[in-house]
N, C-alpha and C positions, 0 to 999 in steps of 0.2 A: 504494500500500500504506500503510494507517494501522497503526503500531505501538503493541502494547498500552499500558496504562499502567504496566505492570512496566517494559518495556522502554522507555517513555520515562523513567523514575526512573533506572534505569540508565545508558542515557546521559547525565543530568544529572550524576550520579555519577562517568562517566568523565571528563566534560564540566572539573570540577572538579577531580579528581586532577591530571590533564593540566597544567591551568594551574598547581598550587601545586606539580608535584614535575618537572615534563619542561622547561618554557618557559627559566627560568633556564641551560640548559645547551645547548641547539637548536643556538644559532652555534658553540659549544666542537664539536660532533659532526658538524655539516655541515663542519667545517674538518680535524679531527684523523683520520684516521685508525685510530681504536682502537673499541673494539666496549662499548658504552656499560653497561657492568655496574651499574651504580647503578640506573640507572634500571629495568633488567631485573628486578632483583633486588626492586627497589619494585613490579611488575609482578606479579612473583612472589606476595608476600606478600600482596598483596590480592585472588588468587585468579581473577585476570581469564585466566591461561595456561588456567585448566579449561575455559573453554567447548567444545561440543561432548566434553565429556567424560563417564565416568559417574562417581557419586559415591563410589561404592564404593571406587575409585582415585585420591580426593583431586580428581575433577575438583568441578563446581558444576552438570552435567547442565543445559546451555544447547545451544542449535543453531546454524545458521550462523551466524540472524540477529542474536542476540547479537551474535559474533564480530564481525562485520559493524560493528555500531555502537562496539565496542573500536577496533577499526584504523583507521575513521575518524576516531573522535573525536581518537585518538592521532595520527595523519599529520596532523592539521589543526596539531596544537602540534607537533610533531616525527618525521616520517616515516622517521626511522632508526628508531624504540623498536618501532614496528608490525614493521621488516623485520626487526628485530632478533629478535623472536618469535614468526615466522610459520615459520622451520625448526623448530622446537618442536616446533610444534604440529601441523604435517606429520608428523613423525615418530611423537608421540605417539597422533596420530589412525590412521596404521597399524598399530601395536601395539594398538591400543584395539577395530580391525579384524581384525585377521588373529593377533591372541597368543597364545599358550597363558595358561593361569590365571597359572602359575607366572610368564610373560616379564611381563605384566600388570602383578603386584603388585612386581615387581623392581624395574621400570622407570618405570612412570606415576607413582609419588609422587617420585621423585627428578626425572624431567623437570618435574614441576610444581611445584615449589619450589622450583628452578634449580640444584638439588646437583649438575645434571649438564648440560653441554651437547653437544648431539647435532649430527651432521651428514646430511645426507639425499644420499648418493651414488648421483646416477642421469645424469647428463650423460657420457660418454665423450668424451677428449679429440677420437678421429676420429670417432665416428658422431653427436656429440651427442646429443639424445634419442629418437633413433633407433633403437627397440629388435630393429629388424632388423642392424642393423651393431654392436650390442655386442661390445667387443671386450674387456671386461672377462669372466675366466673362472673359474668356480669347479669347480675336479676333486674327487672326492669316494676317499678312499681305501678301502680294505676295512676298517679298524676303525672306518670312519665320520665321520674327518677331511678336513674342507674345507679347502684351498688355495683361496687369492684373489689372481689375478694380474692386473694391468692397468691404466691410466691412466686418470683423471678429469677433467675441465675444471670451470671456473666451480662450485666447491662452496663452500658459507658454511662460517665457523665452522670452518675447521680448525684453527685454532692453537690453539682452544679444545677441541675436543671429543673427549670422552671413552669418548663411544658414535654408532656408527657403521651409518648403514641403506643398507648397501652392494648393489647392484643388478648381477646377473652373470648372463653365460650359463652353460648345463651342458649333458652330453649329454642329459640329460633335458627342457631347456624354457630357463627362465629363472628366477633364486633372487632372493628377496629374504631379505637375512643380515644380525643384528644382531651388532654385536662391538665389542667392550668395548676398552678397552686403544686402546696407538699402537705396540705393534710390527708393522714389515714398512710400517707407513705414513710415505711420504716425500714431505715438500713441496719441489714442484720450481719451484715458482713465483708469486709471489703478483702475480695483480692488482690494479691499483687503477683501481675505474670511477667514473665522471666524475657520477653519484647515487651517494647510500647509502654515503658514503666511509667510516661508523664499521664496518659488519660484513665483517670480511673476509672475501677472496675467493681460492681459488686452483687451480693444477693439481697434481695429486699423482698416485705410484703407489701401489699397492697391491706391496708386494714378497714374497710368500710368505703373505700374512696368514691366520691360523689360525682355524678355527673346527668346530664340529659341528653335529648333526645338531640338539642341544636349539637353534643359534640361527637356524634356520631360520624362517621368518615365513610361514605358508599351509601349501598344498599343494606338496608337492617337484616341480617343475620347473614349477609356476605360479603361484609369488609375485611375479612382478614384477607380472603382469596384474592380480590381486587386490588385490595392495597399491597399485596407480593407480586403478584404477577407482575412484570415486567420489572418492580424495585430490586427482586433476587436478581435478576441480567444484568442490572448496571453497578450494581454492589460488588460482582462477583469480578467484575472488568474491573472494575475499578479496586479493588484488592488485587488481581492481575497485576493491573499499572503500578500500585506501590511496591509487588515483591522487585519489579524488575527497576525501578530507581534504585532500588535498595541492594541489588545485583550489581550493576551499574558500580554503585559506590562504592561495593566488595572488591570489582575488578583492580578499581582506580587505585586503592589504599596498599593494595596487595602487590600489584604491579611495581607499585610506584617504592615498594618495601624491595621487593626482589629486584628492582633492576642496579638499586643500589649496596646488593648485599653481594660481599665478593667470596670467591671460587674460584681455586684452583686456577688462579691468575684472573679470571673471568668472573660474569658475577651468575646468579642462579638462574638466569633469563637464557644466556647460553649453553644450558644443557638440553638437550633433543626432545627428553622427556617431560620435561616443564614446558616446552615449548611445543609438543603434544596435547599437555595438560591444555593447554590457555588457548589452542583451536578448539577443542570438542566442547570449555565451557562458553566459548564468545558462540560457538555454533548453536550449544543449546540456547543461550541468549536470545540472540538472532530467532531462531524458528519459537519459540516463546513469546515474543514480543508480535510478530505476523500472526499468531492465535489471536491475540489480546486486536490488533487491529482489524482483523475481521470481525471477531467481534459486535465490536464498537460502531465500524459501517456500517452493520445490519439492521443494530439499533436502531442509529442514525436514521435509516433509509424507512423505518417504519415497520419494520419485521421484529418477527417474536422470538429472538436466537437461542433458547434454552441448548441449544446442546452445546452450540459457541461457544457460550457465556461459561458451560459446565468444563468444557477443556479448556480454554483461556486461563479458569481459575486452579483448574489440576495440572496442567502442565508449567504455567508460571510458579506456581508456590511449590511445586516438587522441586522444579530444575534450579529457580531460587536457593535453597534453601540445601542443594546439592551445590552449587557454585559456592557459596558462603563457606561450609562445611569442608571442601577441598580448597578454598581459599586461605584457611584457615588453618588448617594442614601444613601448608605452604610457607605461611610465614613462621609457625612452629611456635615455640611461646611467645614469643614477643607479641604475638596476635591477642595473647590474654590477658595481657599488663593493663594497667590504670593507666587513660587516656588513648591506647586503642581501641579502635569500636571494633572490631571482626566479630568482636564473642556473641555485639548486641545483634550486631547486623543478621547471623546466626540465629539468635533467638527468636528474634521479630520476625525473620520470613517463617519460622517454625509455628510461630501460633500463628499468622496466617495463613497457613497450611494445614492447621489444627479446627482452624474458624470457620466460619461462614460459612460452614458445609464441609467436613471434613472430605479427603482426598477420598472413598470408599463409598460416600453419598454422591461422589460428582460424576463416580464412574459408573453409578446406577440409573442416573439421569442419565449419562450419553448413552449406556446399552440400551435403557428403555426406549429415548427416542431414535436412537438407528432400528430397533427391531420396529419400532412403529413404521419406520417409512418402508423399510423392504418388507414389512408385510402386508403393507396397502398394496407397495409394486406387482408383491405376489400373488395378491387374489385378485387384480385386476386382469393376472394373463403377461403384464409387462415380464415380466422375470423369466426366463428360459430355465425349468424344471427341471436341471442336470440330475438330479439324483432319482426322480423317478422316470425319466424318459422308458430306459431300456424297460423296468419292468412292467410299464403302461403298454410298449408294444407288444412283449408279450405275453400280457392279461387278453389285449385285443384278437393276438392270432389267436390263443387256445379259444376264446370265442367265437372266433369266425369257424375253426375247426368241430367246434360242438354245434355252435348252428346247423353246418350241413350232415354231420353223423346225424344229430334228428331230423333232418330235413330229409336223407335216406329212405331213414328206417320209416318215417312216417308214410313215403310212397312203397317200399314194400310191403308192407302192411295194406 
């Protein structure tokens, strides 16, 4: 895929910010624990949270592909700032989807300016994302008041946020509900994972939490389905595009270690087999990144890419997460000392490769849908029968041959 000339401006553009406002602080956020507001908020103001938005609500009307070249370009200088505003943008992307006018205008210019930060509650501590075992409920009263009961796992941003796209069962289906406020919300536990240590992470209930009818998101008892459908496709690209910024800056670090580390008169770069090594990962690079941009076209062009979207996000966070891993290898301990990043860059493609669908869910989605399309081909006739040809002809001759045996016997008789 060759990107326009807009869109390579653009990434020159991201290319730059990166380095003169993220770079300086990378180590402070791979190390601390805090959820990196500056940077967000500079993120903010130059309008890069609108992609895939419309303009009307403050977004900048770009599409995935955009988005795409933002999170790389960003995970290549600091792969917290991408995860840091990737629940955003999720969020904002189903309101932008599924709103009414009114939720629309309420909500899209304050999520895009960062006056407000959201959280995207769809993990169930027991079913995980499992929306058969949701165990989160939402009962709906006679004056039209919704109760929200139930436990969460692995949700960003909850100590931060202020609006809330909370995912529940009903007797009617499943709801997606936006709600404002932190009454009835109780964190019960915060993780801390071994990437992406600045955006927190935690388990919480929902205790009684309130809402109506106006904050319902879709069709009543089919907004969870609406509000995923196409949100998993661009979430999953867009985890794609941060493992490979994140690649990207594995290469650079590593490289840039080895060409200065000397050997046997030479430095590590001139032996065959390193120099083996660093084809076969810039090649998986390379054909990982051409997933990630088909993709992202597809979206773009108005198509439903699930299976895309499913290997984009399995083949970037595997070969990811394999690049880092022999990267890392390579430079030998020096890779693990205080102030080298190899170990983070390591971990964070790892829980991305662990996240949004583990590697083993993404490979059930692509069999499912390849089996789906070759067995439409197949019962349509398109498909050329190789495996029962021979014994369909001869079912046909032994029946042509018992046709006239009774055909015979019936005239001599």
């Amino acid at each position: 895929m060759e990107l326009t000339q807009k869109q390579k401006q653009l990434r020159e553009e991201i290319v730059q910010f990166a380095e003169e406002h993220l770079r300086a602080d990378f180590m402070k956020h791979t190390r601390e624990p805090a959820f990196p507001h500056k940077a967000y908020k500079l993120v903010c103001e130059r309008g890069y949270m609108g992609f895939m938005l419309p303009k009307e609500y403050g977004g900048s009307g770009g599409g995935v592909t955009e988005y795409c070249i933002l999170l790389e370009e960003l995970a290549r200088v600091d792969h917290n700032v991408p995860w840091a505003i990737d629940v955003t943008v999720a969020v904002a992307c189903v309101i932008a989807k599924l709103g009414t006018e009114a939720q629309k205008r309420k909500y899209l210019p304050k999520l895009l300016d960062g006056s407000i930060i959201p959280a995207f509650a769809l993990s169930d501590l027991a079913g995980g994302s499992n929306l058969r075992q949701m165990g989160t409920r939402a009962e709906r009263d006679a004056d039209g008041t919704w109760t929200i009961t139930g436990r969460k796992a692995h949700i960003h941003n909850c100590e931060l946020a202020e609006l809330w796209l909370i995912f529940a069962a009903s007797k009617d289906g499943q709801e997606a509900i936006l709600v404002e406020g932190r009454d009835g919300v109780i964190l019960e536990r915060r993780y801390q994972p071994f990437g992406f240590r600045c955006v927190p992470c935690h388990q919480l209930m929902f205790n009684g939490v309130k809402a109506t009818d106006e904050n319902l998101l879709g069709t009543r008892g089919k907004g969870v389905l609406a509000a995923l459908t196409g949100a998993l496709n661009y979430t999953r690209i867009g985890n794609a595009s941060i493992v490979l910024g994140i690649a990207r800056a594995a290469i650079e670090v590593a490289l840039s270690f080895a060409m200065g580390r000397r050997l046997q008169g030479g430095t590590i770069t001139d032996q065959q087999a390193i120099q083996h090594m660093i084809a076969d990962l810039v090649t998986d690079l390379d054909a990982a990144s051409l997933l990630r941009w088909r993709a992202a076209a597809m979206h773009d062009r108005g198509e439903n890419p699930v299976r895309e979207a499913s290997q984009a996000k399995l083949y970037c966070t595997e070969k990811a997460t394999n690049i880092c891993g022999t990267l890392l290898r390579l430079m030998g301990a020096y890779g693990t000392y205080e102030g080298m990043p190899m170990a983070d860059y390591f971990n964070s493609c790892k829980t991305l490769e662990l996240g949004s669908g583990a590697s083993e869910i993404h490979r059930n989605n692509i069999a499912r849908e390849v089996l789906r399309e070759y067995g439409r081909r197949f019962d349509s006739g398109e498909l050329f029968s190789w495996a029962q040809t021979d014994d369909q002809k001869a079912l046909l001759e032994l029946n042509e041959r018992s046709a006239k045996i009774l055909h015979m016997g019936a005239k001599a008789s």
